[in-house]
N, C-alpha and C positions, 0 to 999 in steps of 0.2 A: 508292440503297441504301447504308447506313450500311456501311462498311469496317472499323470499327471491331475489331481482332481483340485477343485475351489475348494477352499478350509468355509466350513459355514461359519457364515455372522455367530458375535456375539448374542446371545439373547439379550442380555442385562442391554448391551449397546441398541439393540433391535427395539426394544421397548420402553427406551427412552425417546429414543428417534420418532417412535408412530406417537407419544406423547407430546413432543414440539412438535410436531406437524400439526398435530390436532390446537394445540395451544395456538400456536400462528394463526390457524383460519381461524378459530373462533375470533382471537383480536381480530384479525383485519374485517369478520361480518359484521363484528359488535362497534366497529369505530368507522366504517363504510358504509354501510348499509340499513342495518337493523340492531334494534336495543330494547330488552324487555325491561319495565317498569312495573313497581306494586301501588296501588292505589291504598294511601293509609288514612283516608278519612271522606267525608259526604261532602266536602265544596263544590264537586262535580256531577250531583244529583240534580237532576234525576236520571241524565247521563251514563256516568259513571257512578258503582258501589264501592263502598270500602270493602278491599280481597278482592277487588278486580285484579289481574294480571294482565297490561298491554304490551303492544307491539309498536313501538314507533321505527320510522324513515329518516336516516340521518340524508341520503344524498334528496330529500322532496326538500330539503333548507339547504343545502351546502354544509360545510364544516367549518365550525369555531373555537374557541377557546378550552370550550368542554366534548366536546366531536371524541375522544378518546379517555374521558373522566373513568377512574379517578386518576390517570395519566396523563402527565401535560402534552396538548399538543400546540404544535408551534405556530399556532394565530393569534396576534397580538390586539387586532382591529379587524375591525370587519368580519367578512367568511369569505372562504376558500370555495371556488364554483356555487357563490350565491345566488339562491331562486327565494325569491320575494315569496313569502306567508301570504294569504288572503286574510279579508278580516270575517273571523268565523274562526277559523282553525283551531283547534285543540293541538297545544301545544304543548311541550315539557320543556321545562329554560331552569337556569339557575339564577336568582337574584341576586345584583352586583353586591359582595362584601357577604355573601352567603356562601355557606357550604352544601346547603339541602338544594332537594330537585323538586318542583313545583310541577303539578299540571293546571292548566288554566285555558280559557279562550280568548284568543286574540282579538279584542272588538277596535283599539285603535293603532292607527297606524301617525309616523312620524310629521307633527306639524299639526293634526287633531288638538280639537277644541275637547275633552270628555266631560261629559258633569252627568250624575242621578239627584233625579228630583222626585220625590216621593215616591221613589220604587223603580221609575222608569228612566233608562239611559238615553240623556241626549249625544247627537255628535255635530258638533260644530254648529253646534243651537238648533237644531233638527234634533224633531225625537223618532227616536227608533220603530219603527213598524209595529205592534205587536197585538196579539188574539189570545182573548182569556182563554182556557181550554177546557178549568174547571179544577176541582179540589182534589189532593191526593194526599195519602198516608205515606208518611216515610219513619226510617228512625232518625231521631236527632244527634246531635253529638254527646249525649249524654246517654243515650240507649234508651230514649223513651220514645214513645210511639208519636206521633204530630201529624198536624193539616199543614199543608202549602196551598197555595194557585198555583197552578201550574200556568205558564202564559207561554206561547209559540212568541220569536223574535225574528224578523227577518232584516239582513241588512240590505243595503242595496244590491247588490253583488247578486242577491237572490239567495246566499247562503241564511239557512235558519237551522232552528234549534227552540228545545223546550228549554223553560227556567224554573225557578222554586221560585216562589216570597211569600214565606213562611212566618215574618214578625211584620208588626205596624210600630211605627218610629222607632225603628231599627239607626240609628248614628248614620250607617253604611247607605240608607236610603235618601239622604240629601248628601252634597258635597258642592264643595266649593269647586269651580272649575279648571281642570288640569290642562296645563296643555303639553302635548307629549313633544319633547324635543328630538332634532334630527338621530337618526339612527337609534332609535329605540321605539320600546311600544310597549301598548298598556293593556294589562290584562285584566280579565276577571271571570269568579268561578259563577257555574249555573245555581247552584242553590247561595244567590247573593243575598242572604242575611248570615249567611255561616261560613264566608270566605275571606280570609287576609288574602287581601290581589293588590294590586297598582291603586286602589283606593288607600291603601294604608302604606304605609314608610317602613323600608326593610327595618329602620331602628323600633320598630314597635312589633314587630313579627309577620309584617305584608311584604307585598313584593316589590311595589316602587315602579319606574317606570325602567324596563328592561331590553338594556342593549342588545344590538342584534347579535353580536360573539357571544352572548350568555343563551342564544336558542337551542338546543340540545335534537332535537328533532321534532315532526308533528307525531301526533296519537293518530295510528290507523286504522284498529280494530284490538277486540279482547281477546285475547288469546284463551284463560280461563278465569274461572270467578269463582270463589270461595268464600263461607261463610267465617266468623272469629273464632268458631271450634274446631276449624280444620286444623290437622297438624299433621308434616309429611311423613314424620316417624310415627303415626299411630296411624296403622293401618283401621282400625274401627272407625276412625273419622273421615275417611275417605268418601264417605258417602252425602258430607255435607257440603258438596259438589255446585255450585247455581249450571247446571246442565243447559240450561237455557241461555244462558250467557255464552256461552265457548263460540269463537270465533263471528261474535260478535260486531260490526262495521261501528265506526263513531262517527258522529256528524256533528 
């Protein structure tokens, strides 16, 4: 009877192997599919909180220039199986000549007329829908306590959403009128008196008006939400949790 037996694997070999395996899927979900984001500050209040943790959809946009960040991938122009944003959409894009990841709402799209006039967005000299809803508490960027209006926006599309406007003759609340050229789009965050968006010039710390290869995916939902005490190595902080938040929908 033939003795003949298989020498086993390497271990050292065996458990580098189940490591690039692992390494590969994660790249290919993280640059195909899905990309988690941290929320670092209230532009996107009342929305989003700062310590949000989302979940964005790279193939609900197609793949562009950042599809694979901080790794280059090979789209020069355009996106690769491009699916048109709606206008609404919570987005995460990078601003041309930037290195940071922005989230924001997509409210124009390529050829859009954009102008705020005293709080409120018009689009192509039409103003935006919108219902006061009434005052809320938030924190500000400074860690103090504040009032907003909150005001419901609907665009036509039927897509809506709550906003902040939290100051009176805020700069950000009049502007001159933008008009968004082909292949890009203009964004802006829901608490619009505390947003650098496509109202402001990437040279000044906004976002500009943002081509469509810099759209990184849409925002789909929260995955988790944390307070600025959490910290992952200290287990006694685990408890400052926002439980209410966890898997969360964005609209």
């Amino acid at each position: 009877m033939a003795k003949d037996k298989k020498k086993s694997a390497n271990p050292i070999i065996e458990t580098l192997s189940t490591i690039a395996w692992a390494l590969g899927i994660a790249i290919v979900l993280r640059t195909f599919l899905f990309q988690p984001f941290h929320i670092p500050s209230g532009s996107m209040l009342p929305g989003l909180m700062k310590g949000d943790y989302i979940i964005t959809t790279k193939y609900s946009l197609g793949y562009g220039t950042y599809a694979a960040a901080p790794l280059p991938f090979p789209v020069k122009k355009g996106r690769l199986f491009e699916r048109k944003p709606d206008r609404g959409d919570v987005i995460v894009f990078r601003p041309e000549g930037d290195n940071k990841n922005f989230i924001k709402r997509l409210v124009g799209l390529p050829g859009d007329q954009m102008q705020v006039q005293k709080g409120k967005l018009f689009i192509n000299g039409k103003a935006v829908s919108v219902e006061l809803i009434g005052e809320q508490e938030f924190v500000n960027q400074y860690g103090d306590n504040a009032i907003a209006e909150a005001w419901r926006e609907t665009f036509e599309n039927g897509n809506e959403h709550i906003y902040f406007d939290a100051q009176t003759n805020n700069p950000l609340d009049n502007t001159s009128v933008f008009t968004v050229p082909s292949g890009h789009y203009f964004m802006m965050g829901d608490n619009r008196d505390n947003s650098f968006d496509s109202r402001v010039p990437v040279i000044k710390g906004g976002a500009g008006f943002i081509p469509t290869e810099n759209l990184m995916g849409k925002a789909e939902f929260v995955l988790l939400s944390v307070d600025n005490d959490f910290a992952l190595f200290k287990p006694w902080t685990w408890a400052n949790m926002r439980g209410d938040r966890f898997f969360k929908g964005i609209k």
